[in-house]
C-alpha positions as CSV (number, residue, x, y, z in Angstrom):
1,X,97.3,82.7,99.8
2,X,98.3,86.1,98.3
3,X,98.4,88.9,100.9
4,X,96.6,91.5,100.1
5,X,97.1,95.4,100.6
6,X,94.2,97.6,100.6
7,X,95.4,100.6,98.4
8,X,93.8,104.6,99.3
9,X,94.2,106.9,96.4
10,X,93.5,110.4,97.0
11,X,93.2,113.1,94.6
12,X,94.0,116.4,95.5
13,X,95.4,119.7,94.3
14,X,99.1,119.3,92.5
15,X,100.4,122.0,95.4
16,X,99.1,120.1,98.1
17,X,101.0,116.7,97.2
18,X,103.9,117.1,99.2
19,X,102.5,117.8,102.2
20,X,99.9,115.0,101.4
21,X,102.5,112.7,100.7
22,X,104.4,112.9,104.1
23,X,101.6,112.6,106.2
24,X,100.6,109.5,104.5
25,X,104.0,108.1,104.4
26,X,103.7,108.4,108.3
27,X,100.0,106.9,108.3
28,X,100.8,103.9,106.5
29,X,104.5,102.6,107.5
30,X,104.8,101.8,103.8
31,X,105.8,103.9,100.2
32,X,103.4,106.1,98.1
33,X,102.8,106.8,94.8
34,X,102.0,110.0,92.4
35,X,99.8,109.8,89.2
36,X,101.1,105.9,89.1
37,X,104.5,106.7,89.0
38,X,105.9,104.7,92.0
39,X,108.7,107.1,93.6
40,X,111.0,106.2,96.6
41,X,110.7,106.7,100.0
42,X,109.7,110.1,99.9
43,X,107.9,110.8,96.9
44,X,108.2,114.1,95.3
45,X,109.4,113.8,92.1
46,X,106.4,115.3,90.9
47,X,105.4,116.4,87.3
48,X,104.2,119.8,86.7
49,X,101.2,120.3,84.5
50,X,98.0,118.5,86.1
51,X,96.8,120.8,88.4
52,X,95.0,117.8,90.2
53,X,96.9,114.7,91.2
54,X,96.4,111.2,92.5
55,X,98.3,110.0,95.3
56,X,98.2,106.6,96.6
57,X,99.4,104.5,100.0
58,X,99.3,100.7,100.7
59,X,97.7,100.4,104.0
60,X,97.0,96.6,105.5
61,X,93.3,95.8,105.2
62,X,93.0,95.3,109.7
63,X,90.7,96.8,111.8
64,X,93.0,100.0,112.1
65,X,92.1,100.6,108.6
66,X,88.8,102.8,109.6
67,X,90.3,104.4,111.7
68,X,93.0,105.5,109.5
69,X,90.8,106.8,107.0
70,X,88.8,108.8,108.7
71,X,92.2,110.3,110.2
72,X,93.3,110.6,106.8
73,X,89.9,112.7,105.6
74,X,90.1,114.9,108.6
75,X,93.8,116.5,107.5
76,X,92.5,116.3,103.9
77,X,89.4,118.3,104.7
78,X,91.7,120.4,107.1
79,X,94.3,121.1,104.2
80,X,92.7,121.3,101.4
81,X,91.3,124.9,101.3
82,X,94.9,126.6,101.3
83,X,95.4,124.5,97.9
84,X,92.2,125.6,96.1
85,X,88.5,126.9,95.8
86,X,87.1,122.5,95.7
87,X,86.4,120.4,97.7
88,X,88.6,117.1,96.7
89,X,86.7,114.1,96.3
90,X,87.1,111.6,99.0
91,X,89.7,108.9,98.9
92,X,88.8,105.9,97.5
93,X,89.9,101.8,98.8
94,X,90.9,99.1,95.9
95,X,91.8,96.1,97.7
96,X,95.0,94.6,95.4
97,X,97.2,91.6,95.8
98,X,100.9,91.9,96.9
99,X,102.2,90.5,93.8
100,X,100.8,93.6,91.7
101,X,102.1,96.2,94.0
102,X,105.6,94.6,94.0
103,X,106.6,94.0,90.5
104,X,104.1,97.0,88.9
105,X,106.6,100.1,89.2
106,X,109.8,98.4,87.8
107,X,109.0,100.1,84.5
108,X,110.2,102.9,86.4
109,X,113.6,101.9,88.1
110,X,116.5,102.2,85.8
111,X,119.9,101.6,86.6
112,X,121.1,105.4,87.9
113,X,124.7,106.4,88.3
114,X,124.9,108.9,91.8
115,X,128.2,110.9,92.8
116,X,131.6,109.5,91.2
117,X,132.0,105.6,91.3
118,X,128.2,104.7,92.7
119,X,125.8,103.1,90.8
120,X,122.3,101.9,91.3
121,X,121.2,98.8,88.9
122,X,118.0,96.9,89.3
123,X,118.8,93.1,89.4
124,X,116.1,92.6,86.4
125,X,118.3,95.2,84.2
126,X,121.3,94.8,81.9
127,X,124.7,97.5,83.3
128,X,127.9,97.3,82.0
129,X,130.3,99.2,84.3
130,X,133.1,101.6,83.7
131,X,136.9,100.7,85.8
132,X,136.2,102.0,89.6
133,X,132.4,102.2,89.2
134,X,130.7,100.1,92.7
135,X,127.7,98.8,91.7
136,X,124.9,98.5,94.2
137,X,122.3,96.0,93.1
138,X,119.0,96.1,94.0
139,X,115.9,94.6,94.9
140,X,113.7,97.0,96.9
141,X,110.7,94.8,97.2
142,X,108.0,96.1,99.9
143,X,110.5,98.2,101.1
144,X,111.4,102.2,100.9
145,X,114.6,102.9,98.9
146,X,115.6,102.6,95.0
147,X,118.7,105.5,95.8
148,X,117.1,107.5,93.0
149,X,115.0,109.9,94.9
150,X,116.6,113.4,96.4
151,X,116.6,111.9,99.7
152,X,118.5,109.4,98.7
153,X,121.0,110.8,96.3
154,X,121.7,113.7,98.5
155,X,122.7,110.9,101.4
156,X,124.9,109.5,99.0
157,X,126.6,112.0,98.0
158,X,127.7,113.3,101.1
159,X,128.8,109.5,102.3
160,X,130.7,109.5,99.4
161,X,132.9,113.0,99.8
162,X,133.5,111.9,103.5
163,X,134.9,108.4,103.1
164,X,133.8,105.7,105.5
165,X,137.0,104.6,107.2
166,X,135.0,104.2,110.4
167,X,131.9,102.4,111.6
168,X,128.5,103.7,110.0
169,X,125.4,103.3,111.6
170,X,122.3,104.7,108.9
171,X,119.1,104.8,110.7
172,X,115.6,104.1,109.2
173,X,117.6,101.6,106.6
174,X,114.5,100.5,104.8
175,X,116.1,98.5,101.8
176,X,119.3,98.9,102.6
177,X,120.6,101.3,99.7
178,X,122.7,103.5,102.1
179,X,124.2,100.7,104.6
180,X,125.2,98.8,101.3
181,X,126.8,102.1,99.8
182,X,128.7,102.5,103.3
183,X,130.2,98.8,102.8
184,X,130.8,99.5,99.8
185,X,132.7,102.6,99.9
186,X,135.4,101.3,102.8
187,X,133.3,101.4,106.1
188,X,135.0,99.3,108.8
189,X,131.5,97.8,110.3
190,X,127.6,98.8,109.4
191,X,124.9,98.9,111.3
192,X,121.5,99.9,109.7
193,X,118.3,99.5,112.1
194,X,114.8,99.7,111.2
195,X,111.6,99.6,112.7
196,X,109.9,97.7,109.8
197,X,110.8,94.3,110.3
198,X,109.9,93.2,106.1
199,X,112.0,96.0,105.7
200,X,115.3,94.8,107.3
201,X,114.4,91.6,105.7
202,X,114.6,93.1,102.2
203,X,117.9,95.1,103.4
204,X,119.7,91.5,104.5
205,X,118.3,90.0,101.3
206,X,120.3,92.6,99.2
207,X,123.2,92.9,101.0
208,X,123.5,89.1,100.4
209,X,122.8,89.5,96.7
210,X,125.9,92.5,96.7
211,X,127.8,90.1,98.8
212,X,128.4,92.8,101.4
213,X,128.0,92.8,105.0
214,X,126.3,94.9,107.4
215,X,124.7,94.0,110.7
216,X,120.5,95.0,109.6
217,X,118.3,95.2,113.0
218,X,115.1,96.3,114.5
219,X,117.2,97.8,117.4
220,X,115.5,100.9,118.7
221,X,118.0,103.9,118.2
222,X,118.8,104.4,122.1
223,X,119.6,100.9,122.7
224,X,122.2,100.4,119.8
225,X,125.5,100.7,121.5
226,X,128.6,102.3,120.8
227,X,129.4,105.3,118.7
228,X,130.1,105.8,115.1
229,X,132.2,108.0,112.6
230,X,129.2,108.8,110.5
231,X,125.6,108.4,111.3
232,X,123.1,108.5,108.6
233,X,119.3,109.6,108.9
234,X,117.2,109.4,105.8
235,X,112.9,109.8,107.3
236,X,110.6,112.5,108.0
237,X,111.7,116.0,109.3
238,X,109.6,115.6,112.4
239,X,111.2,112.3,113.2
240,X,114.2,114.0,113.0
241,X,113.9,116.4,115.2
242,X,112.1,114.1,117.5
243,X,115.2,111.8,117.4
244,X,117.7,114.7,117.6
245,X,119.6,113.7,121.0
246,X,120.0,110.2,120.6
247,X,120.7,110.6,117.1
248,X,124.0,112.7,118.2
249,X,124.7,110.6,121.2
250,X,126.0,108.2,118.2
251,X,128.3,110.2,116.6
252,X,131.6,109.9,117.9
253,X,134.5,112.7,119.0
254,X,135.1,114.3,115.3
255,X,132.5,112.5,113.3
256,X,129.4,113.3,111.3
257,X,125.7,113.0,111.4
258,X,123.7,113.2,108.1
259,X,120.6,114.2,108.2
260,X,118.3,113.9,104.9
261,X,114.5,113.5,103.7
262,X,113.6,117.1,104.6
263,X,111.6,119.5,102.8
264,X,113.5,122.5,101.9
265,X,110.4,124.7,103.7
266,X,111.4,122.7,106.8
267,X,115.1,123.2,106.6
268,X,115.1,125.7,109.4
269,X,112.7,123.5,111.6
270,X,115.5,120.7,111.7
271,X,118.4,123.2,111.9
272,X,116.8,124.8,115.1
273,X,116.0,121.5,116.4
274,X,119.4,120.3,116.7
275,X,120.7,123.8,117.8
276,X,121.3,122.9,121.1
277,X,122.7,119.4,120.3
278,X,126.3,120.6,120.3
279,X,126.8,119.5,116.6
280,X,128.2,122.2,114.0
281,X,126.1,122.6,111.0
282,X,129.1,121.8,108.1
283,X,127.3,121.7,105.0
284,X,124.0,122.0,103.3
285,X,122.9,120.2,100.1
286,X,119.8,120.6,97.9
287,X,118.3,119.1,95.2
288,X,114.9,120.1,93.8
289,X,112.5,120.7,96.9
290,X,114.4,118.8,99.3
291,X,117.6,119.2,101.7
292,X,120.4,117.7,103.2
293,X,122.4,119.1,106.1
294,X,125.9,117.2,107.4
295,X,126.6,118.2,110.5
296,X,130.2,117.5,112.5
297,X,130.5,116.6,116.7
298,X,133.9,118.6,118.1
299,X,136.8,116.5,119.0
């Protein structure tokens, strides 16, 4: 039998979908979409004109569900009135089957060239590529990650100035995009560790399509072992924060932490939050409304 995903869209002032978009991100473990455009793990690629726009999250149809809702009308109706004079109408529930919510946004995933020598290509699109270009593949499925949002890019980039002699670990690897890019670019070994166990599936999935390997798990961060030369972060500015000491216990002597998927509003939130972590803020990247901030561990 199909599974079946019980999707909430929520319409709400355009100013408001940022914030909107992260919390429900969190809520639902899975991607979101804006004005059916289907975006990437993040999801703020927004257009400009509607001053109203529809959001949407995939939830799973349990007995959570309720509850979820009503958490997700409570910051609505809490919200809302900084972002304009109306009420927004409540969210509404269309139950749709997996098949549709998987293979309905690849309209919109082209193949995208990022830095120097990276590109990203869909599997279901025609590339031909120039001399010294590494081609990613990709099939994100379920899973967070086509490399073409901010977040993404902005991770890429940096991984791809620094090099990758070393070992990599990328935290929150949803489909795999960065751990593949690592591989790809010269890392010795890659780890990538999710808590979303369809997610690492997807990840192993493409790195065996790209013929690369990389060691995908649902490790909790703390209990990986060993340090690495660069450690990659890629989720919500909260989690970062939240994650800031074990996320520097992996860096090793000299190495560097990436930090991405922050809100240019809560750049100074992360920054403070890893303050007393020893790390030295090296760099800071933006594109559009979101950040990127490398930071290096002494020797």
């Amino acid at each position: 039998m199909d599974k079946t995903w019980a999707e909430v869209a929520c319409e709400v002032p355009a100013a408001m979908v940022d914030l909107l978009a992260d919390f429900l991100v969190e809520l639902s473990g899975n991607g979101v979409s804006i004005d059916n455009l289907e975006l990437d793990t993040f999801s703020l690629d927004t257009m400009d004109e509607a001053p109203v726009k529809t959001v949407r999250a995939y939830f799973t149809p349990d007995d959570e569900l309720e509850g979820k809702l009503d958490a997700l009308i409570r910051f609505i109706q809490e919200h809302a009135p900084a972002y304009g004079d109306a009420a927004p109408a409540p969210p509404t529930v269309t139950t749709i089957r997996e098949e549709d919510w998987a293979t309905g946004w690849r309209q919109h995933f082209a193949p995208t060239r990022i830095g120097r020598k990276l590109v990203i290509k869909p599997t279901w699109e025609p590339f031909s590529p120039e001399p010294g270009d590494l081609v990613i593949e990709l099939d994100p499925g379920m899973a967070f990650g086509t490399g073409t949002h901010p977040t993404t890019r902005l991770c890429l980039e940096a991984l791809e100035k620094l090099g990758t002699a070393g070992d990599v670990l990328d935290v929150g690897t949803g489909s795999g995009i960065l751990a593949m890019a690592a591989v790809k670019l010269g890392a010795q070994r890659v780890v990538g560790t999710d808590i979303d166990p369809d997610a690492v599936a997807v990840a192993r999935e493409n790195c065996a399509m790209n013929g690369v390997t990389a060691e995908l798990v649902t490790t909790p961060l703390a209990d990986i072992p060993g340090q690495f030369a660069v450690v990659l972060a890629n989720i919500l500015a909260e989690d970062l924060v939240r994650m800031a000491a074990d996320l520097t216990a992996k860096v090793a002597p000299g190495g560097f932490l990436i930090l991405s998927g922050i809100l240019v509003e809560r750049e100074s939130y992360v920054i403070d939050g890893f303050a007393s972590t020893g790390l030295t803020l090296a760099e800071t990247t933006r594109e559009g409304e979101w950040s990127c901030l490398l930071y290096r561990a002494g020797q």
